[in-house]
C-alpha positions in Angstrom: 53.9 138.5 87.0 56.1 139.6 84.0 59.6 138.9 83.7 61.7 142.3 84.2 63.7 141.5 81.3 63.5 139.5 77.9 64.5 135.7 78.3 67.2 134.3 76.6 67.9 130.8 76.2 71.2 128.4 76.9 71.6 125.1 77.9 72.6 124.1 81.3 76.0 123.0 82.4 76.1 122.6 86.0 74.8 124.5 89.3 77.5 124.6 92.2 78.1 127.1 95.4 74.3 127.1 95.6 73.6 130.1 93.9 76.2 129.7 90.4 74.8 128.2 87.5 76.9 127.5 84.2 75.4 127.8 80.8 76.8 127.6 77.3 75.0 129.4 74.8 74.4 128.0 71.0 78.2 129.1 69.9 79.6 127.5 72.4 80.9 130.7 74.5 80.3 129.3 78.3 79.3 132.3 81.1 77.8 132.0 84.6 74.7 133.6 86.2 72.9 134.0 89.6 70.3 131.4 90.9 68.2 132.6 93.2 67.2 129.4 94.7 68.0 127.7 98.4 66.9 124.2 97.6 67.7 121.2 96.4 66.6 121.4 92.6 66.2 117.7 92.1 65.2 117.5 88.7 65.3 121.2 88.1 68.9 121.8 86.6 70.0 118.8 85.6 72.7 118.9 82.8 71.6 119.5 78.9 68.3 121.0 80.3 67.4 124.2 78.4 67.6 127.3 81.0 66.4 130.9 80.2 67.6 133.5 81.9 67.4 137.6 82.4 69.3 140.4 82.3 69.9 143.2 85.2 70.4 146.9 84.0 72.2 147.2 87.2 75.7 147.5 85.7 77.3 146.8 89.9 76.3 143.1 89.7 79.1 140.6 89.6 77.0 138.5 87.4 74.1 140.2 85.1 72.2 137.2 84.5 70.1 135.8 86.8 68.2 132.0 85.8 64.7 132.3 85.6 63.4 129.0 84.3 64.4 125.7 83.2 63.0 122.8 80.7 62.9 119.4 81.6 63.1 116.4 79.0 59.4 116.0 79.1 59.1 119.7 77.9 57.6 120.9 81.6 59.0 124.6 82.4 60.2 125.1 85.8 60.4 128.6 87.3 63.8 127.7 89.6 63.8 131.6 90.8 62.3 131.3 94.0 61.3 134.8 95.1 59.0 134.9 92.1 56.4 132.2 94.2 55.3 135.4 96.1 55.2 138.0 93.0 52.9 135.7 91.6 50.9 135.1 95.0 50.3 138.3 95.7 49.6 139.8 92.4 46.7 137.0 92.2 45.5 138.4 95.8 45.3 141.8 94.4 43.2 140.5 91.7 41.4 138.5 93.0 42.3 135.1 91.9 42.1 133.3 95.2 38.7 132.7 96.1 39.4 131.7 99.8 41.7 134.8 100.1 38.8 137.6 99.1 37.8 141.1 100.8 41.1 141.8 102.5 41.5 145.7 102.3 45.8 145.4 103.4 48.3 143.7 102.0 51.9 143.8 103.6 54.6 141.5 103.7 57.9 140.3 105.2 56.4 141.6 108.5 57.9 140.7 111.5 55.9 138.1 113.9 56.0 135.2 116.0 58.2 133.8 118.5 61.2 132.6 116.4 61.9 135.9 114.7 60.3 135.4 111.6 58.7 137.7 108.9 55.6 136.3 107.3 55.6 136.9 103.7 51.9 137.9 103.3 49.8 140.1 105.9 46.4 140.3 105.0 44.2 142.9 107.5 40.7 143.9 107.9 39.2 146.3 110.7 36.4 144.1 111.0 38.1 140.5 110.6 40.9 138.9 111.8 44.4 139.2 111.2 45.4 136.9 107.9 49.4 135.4 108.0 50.3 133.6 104.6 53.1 131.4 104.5 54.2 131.4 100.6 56.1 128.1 99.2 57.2 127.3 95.4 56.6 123.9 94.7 59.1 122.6 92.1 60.2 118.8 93.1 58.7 116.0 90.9 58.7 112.6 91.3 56.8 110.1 89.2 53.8 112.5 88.3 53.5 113.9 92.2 54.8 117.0 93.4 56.3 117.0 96.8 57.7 119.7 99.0 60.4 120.2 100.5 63.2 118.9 98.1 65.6 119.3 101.3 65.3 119.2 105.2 64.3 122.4 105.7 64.4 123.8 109.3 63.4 127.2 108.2 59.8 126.0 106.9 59.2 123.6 109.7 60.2 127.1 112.2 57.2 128.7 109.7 55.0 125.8 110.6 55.3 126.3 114.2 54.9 130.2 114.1 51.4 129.5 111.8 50.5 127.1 114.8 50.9 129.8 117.0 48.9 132.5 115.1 46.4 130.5 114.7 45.8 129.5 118.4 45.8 133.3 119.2 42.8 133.7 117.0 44.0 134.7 113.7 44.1 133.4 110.3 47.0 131.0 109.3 47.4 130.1 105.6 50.3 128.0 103.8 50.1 128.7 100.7 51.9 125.9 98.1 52.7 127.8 94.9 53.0 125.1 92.3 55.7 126.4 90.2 56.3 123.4 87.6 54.1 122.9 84.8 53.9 119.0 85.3 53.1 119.0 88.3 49.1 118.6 89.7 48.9 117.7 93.4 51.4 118.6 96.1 51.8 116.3 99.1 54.5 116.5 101.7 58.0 115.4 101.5 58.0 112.7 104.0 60.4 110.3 102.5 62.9 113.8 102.6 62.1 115.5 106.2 59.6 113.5 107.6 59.5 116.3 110.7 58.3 118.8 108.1 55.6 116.2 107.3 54.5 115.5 110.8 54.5 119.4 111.5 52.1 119.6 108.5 49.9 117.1 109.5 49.7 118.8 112.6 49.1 122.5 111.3 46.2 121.1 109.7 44.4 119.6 113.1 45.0 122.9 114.6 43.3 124.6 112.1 45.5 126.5 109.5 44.4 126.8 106.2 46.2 124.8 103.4 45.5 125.2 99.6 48.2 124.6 96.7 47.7 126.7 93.5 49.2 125.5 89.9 50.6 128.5 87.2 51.1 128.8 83.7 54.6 129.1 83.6 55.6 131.4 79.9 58.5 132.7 78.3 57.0 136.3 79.0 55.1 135.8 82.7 53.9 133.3 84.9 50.3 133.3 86.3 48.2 131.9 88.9 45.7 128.7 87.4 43.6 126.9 89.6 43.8 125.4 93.0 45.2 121.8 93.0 44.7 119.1 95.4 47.0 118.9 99.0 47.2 115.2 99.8 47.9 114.9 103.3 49.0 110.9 103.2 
């Protein structure tokens, strides 16, 4: 997945309202931009971090500049801009990169399912296999050398649990897919210590039978690209 725009680089002030960020370029000149990012961000945007960011041609937004990535002090680049987990997910499906994810001739997403009005954010079909639902999540919270997920409680992803639950007792696949979006990070493991119901759901999807696999990126100034499949450690 390429960046839409060249990256230029600032240095972090502060993030506030949720999706605000301040920077302050080289020269001092201070200017906000858009972060696309519902979370937490513990250790993401911390001030002084270095944060690159894009540029919209679309002259109607109220701020141009949307962040794309930040660098921690250990030098780890963290994609903060969460809607590009599924770019990169589903550009790897299309190519193949995803061995446990092969032969699928349909991919859709934000489609509609489930009994808690929810869209899925992958579809995968087949005429001669079963239906394929992907939950996508970026995994950007680290803690001393683990990854975790969630950085927040997050009633929305346990809801997505329940609905994988679901599809998966009516016969179809059910996939969470962890999309590791922090180059220092190597293993992903639940969040217990922050929404210990997210954890139990978790532990649960996994007795029922859906399908969980974590994937790492190379995270660049110019793109960001699926790596290898990392290790999900349940406990």
């Amino acid at each position: 997945m390429k960046f839409s725009s060249a990256l230029n680089e600032a240095q972090l002030i502060k993030r506030y309202k949720r999706f605000l960020v301040d920077l302050v370029e080289a020269d001092g000149a201070e200017f906000t931009v858009h972060c696309a990012n519902t979370g937490k961000m513990t250790g993401c945007a911390d001030s002084g971090f270095k944060a690159f960011y894009s540029t919209s041609k679309n002259t109607k937004r109220k701020y141009p500049h949307s962040l794309e990535l930040t660098q921690n002090t250990l030098n780890h680049l963290i994609c903060v801009n969460t809607n590009h987990a599924n770019k990169v997910a589903i550009e790897a499906l299309k190519m193949h990169q995803i061995p446990e994810l092969l032969d699928y001739e349909i991919h859709q997403s934000e489609v509609k399912y489930g009994k808690e009005n929810s869209r899925i954010d992958i579809l995968l079909r087949d005429p001669n296999r079963a239906d394929c639902y992907i939950e996508v999540k970026s995994v950007t919270l680290l803690d001393q050398q683990q990854g975790y997920f969630p950085d927040t409680q997050t009633l929305r992803g346990q809801k997505h649990l329940r609905e994988l639950i679901q599809m998966k007792l009516q016969g179809h696949r059910a996939v969470l897919l962890f999309m590791v979006m922090h180059t220092g990070i190597e293993s992903v493991k639940p969040a217990a210590h922050i929404d210990h119901e997210y954890a139990k759901l978790l532990v649960k999807a996994k007795e029922m039978g859906v399908e969980i696999y974590a994937y790492n990126t190379t995270i660049s100034f110019e793109e960001i690209k699926i790596k290898h499949r990392v290790p999900v450690l349940m406990a």
